[in-house]
KEKE-3310 file (N, C-alpha, C; in steps of 0.2 Angstrom, whole numbers, plus 5000, padded with zeros to 4 digits):
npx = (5004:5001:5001:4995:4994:4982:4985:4985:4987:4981:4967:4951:4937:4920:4906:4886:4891:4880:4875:4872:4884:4892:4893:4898:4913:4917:4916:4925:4938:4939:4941:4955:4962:4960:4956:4940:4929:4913:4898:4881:4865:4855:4842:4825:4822:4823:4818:4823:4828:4836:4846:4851:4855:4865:4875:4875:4881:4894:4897:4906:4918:4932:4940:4930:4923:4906:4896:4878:4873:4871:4876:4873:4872:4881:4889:4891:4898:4910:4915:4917:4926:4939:4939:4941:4953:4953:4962:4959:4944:4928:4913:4897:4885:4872:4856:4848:4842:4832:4818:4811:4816:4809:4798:4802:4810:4815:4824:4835:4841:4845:4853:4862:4870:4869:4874:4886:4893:4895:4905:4916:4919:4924:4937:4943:4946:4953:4964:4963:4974:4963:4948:4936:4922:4904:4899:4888:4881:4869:4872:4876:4864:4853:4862:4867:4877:4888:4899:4898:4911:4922:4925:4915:4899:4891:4878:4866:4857:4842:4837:4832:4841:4850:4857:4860:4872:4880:4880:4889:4900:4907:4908:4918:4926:4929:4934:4944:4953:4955:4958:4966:4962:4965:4954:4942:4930:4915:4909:4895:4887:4874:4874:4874:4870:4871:4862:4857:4852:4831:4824:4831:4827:4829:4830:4814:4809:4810:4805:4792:4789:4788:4778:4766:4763:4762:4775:4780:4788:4797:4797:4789:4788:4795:4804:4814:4821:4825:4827:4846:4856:4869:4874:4881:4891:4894:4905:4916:4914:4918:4931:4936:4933:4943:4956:4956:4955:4969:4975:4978:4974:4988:4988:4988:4976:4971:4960:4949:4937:4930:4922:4914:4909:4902:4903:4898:4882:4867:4852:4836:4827:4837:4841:4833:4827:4838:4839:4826:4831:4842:4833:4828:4839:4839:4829:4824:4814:4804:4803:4797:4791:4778:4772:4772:4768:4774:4775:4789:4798:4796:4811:4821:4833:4837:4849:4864:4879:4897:4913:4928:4941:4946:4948:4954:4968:4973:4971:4971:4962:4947:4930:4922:4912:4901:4883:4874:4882:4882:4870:4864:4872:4864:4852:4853:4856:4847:4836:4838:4839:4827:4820:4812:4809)
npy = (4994:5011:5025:5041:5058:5070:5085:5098:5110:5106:5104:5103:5093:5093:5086:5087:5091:5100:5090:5077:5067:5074:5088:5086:5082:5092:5103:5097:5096:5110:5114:5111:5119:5118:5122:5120:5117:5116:5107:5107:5101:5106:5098:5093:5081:5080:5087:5106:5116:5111:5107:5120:5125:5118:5122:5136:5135:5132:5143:5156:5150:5154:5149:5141:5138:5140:5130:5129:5117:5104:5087:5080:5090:5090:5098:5111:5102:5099:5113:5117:5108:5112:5124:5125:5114:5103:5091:5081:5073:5071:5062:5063:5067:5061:5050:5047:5033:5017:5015:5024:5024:5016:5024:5033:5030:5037:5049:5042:5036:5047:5057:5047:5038:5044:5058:5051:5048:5059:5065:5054:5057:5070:5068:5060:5070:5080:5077:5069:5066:5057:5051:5049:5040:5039:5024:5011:5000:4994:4985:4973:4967:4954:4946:4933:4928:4935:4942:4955:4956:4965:4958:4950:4942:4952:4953:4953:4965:4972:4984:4997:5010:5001:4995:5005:5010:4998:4999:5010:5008:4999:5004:5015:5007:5004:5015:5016:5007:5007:5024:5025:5033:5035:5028:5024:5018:5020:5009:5015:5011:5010:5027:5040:5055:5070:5083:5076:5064:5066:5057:5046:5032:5035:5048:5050:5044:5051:5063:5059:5055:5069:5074:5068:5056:5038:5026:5016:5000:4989:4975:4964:4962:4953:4945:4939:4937:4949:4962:4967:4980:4990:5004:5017:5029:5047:5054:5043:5040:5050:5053:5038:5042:5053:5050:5038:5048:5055:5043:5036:5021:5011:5000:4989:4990:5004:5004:5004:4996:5000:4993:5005:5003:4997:4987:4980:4974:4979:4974:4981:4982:4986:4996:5006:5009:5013:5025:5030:5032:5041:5052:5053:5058:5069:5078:5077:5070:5056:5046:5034:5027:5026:5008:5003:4990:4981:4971:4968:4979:4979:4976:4979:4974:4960:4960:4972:4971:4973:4969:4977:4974:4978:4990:4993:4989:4994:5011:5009:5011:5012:5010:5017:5021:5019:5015:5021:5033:5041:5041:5050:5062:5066:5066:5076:5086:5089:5091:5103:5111:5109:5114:5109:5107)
npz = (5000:4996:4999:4994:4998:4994:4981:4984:4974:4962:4951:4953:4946:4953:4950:4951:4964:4972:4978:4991:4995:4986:4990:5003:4999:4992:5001:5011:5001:4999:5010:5013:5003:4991:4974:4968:4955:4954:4948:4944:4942:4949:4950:4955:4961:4976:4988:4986:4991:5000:4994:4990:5000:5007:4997:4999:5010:5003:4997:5004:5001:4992:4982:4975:4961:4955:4945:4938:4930:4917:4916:4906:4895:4882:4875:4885:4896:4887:4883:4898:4903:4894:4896:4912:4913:4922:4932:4941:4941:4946:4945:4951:4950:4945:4943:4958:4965:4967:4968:4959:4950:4943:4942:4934:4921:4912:4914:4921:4910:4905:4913:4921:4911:4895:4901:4911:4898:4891:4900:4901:4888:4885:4895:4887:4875:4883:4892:4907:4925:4936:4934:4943:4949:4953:4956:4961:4975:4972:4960:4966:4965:4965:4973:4983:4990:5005:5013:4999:4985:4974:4963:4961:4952:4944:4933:4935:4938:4947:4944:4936:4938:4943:4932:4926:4933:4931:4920:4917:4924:4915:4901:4907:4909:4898:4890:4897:4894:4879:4879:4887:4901:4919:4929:4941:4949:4961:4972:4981:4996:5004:5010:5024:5035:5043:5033:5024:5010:5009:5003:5006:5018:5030:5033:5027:5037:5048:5045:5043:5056:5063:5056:5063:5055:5052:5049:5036:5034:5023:5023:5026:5039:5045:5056:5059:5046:5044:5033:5029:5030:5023:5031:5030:5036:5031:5032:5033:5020:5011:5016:5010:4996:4995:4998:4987:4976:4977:4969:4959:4945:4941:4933:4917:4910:4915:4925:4941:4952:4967:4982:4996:5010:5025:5029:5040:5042:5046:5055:5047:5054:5070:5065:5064:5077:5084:5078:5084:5097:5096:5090:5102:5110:5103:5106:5120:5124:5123:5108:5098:5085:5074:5066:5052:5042:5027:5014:5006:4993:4975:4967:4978:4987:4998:5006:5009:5008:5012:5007:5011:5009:4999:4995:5008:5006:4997:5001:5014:5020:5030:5033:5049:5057:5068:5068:5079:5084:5072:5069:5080:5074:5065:5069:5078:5069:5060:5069:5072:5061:5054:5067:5077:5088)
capx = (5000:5008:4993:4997:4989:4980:4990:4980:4988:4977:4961:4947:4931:4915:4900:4883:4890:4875:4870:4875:4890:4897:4894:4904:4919:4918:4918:4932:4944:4940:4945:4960:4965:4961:4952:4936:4923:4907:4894:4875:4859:4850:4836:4819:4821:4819:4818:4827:4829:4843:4853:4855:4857:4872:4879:4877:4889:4901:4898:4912:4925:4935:4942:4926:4916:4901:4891:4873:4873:4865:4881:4871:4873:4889:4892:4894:4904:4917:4916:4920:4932:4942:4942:4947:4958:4953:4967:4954:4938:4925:4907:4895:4879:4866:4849:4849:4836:4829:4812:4810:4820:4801:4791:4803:4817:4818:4829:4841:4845:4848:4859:4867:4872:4871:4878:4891:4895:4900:4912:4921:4921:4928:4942:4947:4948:4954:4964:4965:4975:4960:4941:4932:4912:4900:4894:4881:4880:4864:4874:4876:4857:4849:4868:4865:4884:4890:4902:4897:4916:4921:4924:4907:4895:4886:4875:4860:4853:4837:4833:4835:4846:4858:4859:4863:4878:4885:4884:4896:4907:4908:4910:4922:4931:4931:4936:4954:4956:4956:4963:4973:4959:4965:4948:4940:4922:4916:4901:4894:4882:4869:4876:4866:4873:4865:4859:4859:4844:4826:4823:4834:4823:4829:4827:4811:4805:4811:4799:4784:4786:4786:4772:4764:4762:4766:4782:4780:4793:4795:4802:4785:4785:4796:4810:4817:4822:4823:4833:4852:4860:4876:4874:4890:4892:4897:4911:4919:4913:4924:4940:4938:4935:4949:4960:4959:4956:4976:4980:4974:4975:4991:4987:4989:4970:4970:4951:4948:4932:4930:4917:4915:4903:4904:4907:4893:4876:4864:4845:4833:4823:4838:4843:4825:4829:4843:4835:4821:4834:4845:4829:4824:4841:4842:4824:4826:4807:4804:4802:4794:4788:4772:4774:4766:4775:4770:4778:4796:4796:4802:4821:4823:4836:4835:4855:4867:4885:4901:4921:4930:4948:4952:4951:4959:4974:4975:4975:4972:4956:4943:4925:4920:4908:4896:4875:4874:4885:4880:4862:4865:4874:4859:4845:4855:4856:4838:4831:4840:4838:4820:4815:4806:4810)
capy = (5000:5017:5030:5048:5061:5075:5089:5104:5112:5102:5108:5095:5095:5088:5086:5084:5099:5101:5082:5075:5067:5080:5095:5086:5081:5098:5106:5093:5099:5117:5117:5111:5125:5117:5124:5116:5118:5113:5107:5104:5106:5108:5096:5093:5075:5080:5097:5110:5120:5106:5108:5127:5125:5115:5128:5144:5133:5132:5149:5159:5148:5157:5144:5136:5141:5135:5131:5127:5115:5097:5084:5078:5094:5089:5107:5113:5100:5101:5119:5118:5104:5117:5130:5124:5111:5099:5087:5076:5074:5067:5061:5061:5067:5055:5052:5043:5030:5013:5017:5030:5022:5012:5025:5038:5028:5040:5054:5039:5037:5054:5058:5043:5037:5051:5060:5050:5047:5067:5066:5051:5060:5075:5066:5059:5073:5083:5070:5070:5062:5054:5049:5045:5039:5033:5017:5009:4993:4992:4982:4968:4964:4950:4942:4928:4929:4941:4949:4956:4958:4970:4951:4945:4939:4958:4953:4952:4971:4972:4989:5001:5011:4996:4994:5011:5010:4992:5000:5015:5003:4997:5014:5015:5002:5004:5021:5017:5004:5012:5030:5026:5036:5031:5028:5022:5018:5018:5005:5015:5005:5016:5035:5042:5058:5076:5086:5070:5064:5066:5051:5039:5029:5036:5054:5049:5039:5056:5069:5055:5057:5075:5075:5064:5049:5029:5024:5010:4996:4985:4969:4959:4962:4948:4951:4934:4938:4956:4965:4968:4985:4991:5009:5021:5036:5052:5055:5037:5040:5056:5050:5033:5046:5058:5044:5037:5052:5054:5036:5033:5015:5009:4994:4989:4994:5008:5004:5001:4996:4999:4993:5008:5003:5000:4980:4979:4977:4980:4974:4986:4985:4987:5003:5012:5007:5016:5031:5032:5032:5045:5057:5056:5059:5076:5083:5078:5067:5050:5045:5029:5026:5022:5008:4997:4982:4979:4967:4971:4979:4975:4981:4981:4965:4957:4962:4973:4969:4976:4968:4983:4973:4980:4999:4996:4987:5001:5018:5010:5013:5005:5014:5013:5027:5017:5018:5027:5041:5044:5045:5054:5067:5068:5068:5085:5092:5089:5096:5113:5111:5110:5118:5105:5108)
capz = (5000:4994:4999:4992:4999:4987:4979:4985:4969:4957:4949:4955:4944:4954:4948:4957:4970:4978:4982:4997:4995:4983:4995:5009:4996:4990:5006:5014:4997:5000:5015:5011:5001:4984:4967:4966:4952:4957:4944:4946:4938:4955:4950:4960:4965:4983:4991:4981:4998:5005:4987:4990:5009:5004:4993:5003:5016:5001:4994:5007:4999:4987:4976:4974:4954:4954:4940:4937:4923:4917:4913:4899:4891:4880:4873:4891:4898:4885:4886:4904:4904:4888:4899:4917:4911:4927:4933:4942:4940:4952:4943:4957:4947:4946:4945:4960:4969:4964:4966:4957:4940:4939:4938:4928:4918:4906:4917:4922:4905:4904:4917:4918:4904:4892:4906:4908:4891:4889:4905:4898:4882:4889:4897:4882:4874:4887:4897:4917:4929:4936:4932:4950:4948:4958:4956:4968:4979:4969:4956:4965:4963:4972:4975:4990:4993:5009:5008:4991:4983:4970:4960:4962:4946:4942:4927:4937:4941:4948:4945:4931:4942:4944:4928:4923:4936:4929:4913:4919:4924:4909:4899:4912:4907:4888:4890:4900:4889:4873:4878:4893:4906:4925:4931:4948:4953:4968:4974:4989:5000:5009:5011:5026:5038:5041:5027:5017:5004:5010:4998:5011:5021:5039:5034:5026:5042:5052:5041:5045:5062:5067:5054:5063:5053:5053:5043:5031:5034:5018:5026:5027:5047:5046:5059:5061:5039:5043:5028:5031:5026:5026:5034:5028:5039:5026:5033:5031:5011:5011:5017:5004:4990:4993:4999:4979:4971:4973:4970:4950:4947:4936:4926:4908:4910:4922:4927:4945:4956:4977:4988:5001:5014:5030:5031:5046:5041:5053:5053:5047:5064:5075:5064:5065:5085:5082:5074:5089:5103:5093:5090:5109:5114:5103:5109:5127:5126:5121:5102:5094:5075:5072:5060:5047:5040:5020:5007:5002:4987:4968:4968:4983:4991:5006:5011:5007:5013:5008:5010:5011:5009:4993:4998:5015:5003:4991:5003:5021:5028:5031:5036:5052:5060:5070:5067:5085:5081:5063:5069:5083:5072:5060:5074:5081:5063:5060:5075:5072:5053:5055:5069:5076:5095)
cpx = (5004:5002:4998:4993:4990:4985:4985:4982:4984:4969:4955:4939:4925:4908:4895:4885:4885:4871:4875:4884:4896:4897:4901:4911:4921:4921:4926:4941:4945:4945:4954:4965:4965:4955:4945:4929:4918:4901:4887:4868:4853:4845:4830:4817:4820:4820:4823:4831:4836:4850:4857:4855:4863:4877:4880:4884:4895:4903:4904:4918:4928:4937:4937:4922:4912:4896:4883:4872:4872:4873:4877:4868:4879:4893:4896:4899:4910:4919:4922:4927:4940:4946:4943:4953:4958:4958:4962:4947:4933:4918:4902:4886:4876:4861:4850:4840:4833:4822:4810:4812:4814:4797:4793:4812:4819:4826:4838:4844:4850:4854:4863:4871:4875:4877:4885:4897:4899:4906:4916:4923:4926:4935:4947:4949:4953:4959:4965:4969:4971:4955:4939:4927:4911:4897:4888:4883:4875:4865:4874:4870:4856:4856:4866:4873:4885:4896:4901:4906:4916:4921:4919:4904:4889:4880:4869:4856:4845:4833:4835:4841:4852:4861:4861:4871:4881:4886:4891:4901:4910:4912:4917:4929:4936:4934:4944:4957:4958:4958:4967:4971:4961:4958:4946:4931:4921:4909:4899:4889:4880:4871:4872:4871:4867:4867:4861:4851:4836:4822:4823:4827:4822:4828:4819:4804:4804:4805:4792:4783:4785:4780:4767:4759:4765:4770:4780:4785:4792:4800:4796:4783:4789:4804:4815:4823:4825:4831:4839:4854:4865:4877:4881:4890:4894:4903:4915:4918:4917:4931:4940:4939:4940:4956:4962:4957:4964:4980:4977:4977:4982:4991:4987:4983:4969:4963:4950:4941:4933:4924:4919:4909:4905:4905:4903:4887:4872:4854:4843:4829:4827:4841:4838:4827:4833:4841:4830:4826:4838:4840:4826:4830:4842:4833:4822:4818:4807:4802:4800:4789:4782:4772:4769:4772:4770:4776:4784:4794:4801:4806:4822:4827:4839:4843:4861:4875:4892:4908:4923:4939:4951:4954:4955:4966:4975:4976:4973:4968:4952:4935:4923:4916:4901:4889:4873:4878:4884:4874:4861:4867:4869:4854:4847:4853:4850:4834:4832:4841:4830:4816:4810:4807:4802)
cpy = (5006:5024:5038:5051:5067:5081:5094:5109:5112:5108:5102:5099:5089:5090:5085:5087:5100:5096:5083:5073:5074:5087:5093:5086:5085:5102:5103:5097:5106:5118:5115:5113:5122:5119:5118:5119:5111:5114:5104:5106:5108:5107:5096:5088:5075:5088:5099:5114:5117:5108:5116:5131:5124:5120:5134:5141:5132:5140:5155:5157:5151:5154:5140:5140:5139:5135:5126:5124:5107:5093:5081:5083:5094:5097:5109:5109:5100:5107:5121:5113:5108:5122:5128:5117:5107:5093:5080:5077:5067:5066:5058:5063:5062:5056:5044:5038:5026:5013:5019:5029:5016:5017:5032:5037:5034:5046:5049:5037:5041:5058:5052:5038:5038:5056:5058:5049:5053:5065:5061:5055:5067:5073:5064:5064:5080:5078:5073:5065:5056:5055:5046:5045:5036:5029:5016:5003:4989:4985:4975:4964:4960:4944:4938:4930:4933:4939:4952:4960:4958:4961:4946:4947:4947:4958:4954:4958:4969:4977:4993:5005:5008:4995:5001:5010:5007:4995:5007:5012:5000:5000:5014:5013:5002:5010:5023:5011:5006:5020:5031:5030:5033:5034:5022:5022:5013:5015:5008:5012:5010:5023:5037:5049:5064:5080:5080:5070:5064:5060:5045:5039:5031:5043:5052:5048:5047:5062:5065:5056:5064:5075:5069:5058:5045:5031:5017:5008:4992:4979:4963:4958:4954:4950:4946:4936:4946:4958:4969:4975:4986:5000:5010:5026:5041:5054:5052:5037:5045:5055:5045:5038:5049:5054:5041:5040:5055:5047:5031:5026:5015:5005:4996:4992:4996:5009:5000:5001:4994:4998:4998:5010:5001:4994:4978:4980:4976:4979:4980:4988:4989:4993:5009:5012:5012:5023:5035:5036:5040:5053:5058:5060:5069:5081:5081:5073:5061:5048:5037:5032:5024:5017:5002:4993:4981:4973:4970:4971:4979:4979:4980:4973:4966:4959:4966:4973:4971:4972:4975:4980:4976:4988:4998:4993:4993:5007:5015:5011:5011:5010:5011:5018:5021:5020:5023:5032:5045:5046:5049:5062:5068:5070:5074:5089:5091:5091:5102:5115:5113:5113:5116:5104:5110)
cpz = (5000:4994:4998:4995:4994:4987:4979:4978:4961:4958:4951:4952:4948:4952:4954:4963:4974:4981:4988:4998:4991:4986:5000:5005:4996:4996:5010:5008:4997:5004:5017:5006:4991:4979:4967:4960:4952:4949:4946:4944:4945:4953:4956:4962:4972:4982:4989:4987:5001:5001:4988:4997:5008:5002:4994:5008:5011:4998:4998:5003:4994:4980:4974:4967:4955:4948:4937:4931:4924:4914:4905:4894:4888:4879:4880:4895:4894:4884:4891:4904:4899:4892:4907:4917:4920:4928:4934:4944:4944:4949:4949:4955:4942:4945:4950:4962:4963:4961:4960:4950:4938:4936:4933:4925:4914:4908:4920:4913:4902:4906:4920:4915:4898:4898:4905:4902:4887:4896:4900:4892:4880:4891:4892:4879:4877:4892:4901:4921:4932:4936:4938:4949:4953:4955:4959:4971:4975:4961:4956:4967:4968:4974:4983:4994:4997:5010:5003:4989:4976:4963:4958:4955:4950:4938:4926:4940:4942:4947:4939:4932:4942:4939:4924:4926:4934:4924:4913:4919:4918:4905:4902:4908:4900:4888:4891:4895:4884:4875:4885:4898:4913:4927:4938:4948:4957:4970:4982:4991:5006:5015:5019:5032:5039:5036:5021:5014:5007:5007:5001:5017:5030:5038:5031:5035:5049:5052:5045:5053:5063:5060:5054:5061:5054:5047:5041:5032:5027:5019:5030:5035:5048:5050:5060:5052:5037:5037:5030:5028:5030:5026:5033:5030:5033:5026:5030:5022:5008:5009:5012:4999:4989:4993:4992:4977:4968:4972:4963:4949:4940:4930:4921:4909:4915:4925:4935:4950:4965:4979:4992:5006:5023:5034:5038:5045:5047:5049:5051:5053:5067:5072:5063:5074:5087:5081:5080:5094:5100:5092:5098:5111:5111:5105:5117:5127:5120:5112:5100:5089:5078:5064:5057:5043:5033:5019:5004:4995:4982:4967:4972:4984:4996:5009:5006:5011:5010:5012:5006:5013:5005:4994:5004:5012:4999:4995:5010:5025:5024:5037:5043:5059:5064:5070:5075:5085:5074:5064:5073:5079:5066:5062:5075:5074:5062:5064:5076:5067:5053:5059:5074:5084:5097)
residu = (UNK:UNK:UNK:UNK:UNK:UNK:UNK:UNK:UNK:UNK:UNK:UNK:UNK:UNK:UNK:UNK:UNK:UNK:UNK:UNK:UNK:UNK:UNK:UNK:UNK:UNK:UNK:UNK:UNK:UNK:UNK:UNK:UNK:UNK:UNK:UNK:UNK:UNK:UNK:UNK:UNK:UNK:UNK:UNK:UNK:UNK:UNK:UNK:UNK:UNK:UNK:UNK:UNK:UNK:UNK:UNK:UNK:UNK:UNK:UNK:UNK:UNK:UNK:UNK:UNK:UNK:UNK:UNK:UNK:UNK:UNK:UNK:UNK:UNK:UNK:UNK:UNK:UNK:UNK:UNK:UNK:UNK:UNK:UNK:UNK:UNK:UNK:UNK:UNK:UNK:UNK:UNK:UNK:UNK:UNK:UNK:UNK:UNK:UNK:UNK:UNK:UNK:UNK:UNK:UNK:UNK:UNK:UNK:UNK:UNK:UNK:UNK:UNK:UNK:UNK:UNK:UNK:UNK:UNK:UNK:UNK:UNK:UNK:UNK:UNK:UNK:UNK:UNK:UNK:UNK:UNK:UNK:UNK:UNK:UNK:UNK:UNK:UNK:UNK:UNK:UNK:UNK:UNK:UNK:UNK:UNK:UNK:UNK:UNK:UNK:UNK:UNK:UNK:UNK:UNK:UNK:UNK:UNK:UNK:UNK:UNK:UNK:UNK:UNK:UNK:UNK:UNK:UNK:UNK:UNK:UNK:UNK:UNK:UNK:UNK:UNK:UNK:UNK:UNK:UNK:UNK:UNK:UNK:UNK:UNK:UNK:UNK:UNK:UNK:UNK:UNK:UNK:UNK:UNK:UNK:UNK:UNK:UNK:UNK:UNK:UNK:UNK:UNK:UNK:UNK:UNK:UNK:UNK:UNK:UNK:UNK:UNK:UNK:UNK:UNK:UNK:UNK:UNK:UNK:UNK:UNK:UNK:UNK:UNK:UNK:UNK:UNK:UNK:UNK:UNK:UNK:UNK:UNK:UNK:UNK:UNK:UNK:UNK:UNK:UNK:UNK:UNK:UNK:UNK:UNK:UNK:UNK:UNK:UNK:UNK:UNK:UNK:UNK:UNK:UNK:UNK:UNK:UNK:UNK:UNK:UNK:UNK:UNK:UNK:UNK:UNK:UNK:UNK:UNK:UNK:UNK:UNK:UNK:UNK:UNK:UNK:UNK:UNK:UNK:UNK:UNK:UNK:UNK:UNK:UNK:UNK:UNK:UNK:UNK:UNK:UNK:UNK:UNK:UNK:UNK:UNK:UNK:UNK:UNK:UNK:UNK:UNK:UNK:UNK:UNK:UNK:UNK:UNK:UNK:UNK:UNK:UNK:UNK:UNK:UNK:UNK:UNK:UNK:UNK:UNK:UNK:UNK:UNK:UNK:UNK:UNK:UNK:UNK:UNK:UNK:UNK:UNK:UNK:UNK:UNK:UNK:UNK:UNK:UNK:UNK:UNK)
# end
């Protein structure tokens, strides 16, 4: 293991800036003294409000551009990449969430696909040091095997989503083989922190309580089978990212894939449990769900589990922010986000 750390001198293009992950990265490189252009069309998949909270908190920074723009506008991204001439470039723009690629395939298409279709296009003709995308966990579909390693039989998406991701990889792939792009993607396994997505099942289950509704569990009511996820604190997703942002893979085909999850799944019961305890303790009064128990639904699979050998061989670390700190620190930020005291 040979972990470089980042060359705050470099030019860092990320995309998807005002999502969740890409704010914290952006913020993390800022604050270490390096140029970042921030890209993002500030769509209306959840509350727009979170996107441009996010980006007032980047707006102080001096070295941060930012630009309002759709990656599956090819003009503008070659444009942009023409004119800042990005060293490394971070693809984090998405259309993200299973569900949702049921009932409106068409914008995963769109962004990503096409989307990424112009970045790689970009690179080649612009080449960078390195190419980082996100993947999903979502790829490796209704896989029985736990661990799920980066190694594992993918063929099998369940969702359109999944299979937009596997096809990145792909893309990915062809791209470094034919023009010599060092490229990385990263399979993250369920993101969750504060000011994260509204979409995620524990900020979701958080909004239904103070508006006092029942939360829907989709796990049959069945606790003894109860579905497995591998909860990633945001922080732990940061430090992987920048950790191989400076550490572009060398191979005859510079094309590498990381699991960065969090190698401990946790029921889904025991981390709503989890989520109650954490919201009592940030409003000082007792908290339980009201909950209803349906039929797990089509997408969705029974566990997500991540070995995280190969990232901690490559730069060393190895996530590891435990579900009671993570929600704790999201319970706090939501009860003084909101208001809801």
């Amino acid at each position: 293991m040979s972990y470089k750390p980042l060359d705050s001198s470099k030019t860092f293009l990320i995309t998807g800036s005002a999502g969740f992950i890409g704010y914290y990265l952006s913020k993390k490189l800022l604050d270490q003294g390096c140029r970042v252009i921030g890209v993002d069309n500030v769509n209306d998949y959840y509350d727009v409000n979170l996107k441009y909270a996010r980006l007032e908190q980047l707006e102080p920074y001096e070295r941060l551009t930012f630009i309002k723009g759709d990656i599956s506008d090819k003009a503008m991204i070659s444009q942009l990449f023409e004119e800042y001439k990005p060293h490394v470039v971070v693809n984090l723009a998405a259309q993200a969430g299973v569900r949702y690629s049921i009932e409106n395939p068409d914008v995963y298409i769109q962004s990503n696909i096409i989307g990424f279709y112009n970045i790689l296009e970009a690179c080649r003709h612009n080449p960078v040091e390195h190419l980082v995308y996100a993947s999903s966990s979502s790829v490796y579909g209704a896989n029985k095997k736990v661990p799920f390693e980066e190694s594992d039989f993918v063929d099998t998406p369940v969702s359109l989503y999944a299979s937009t991701k596997k096809s990145n990889e792909l893309m990915a792939y062809t791209y470094s083989h034919l023009y010599n792009i060092p490229a990385t993607g990263l399979r993250f396994f369920t993101v969750y922190g504060p000011m994260g997505r509204p979409d995620m099942a524990y900020f979701g289950f958080t909004d239904k309580y103070f508006a006092g509704e029942s939360i829907k569990i989709f796990n049959n009511g069945d606790f003894e089978n109860d579905l497995y996820r591998d909860f990633t604190y945001i922080d732990d997703i940061v430090v992987g990212i920048e950790r191989l942002m400076g550490n572009p893979p060398e191979d005859a085909v510079p094309h590498k894939v990381f699991n960065i999850g969090n190698n401990n799944p946790e029921k889904l019961m025991a981390f709503i449990e989890t989520l109650e305890k954490a919201l009592t303790n940030a409003l000082g009064r007792e908290v339980l769900f009201e909950k209803v128990f349906e039929p797990i639904k089509p997408g969705d699979v029974p566990a997500t589990y991540a070995s995280t050998d190969l990232l901690q061989e490559a730069v060393g670390f190895k996530p590891q922010t435990p579900i009671e700190v993570g929600l704790q620190k999201f319970a706090d930020w939501y009860v003084e986000y909101y208001k809801v005291k």
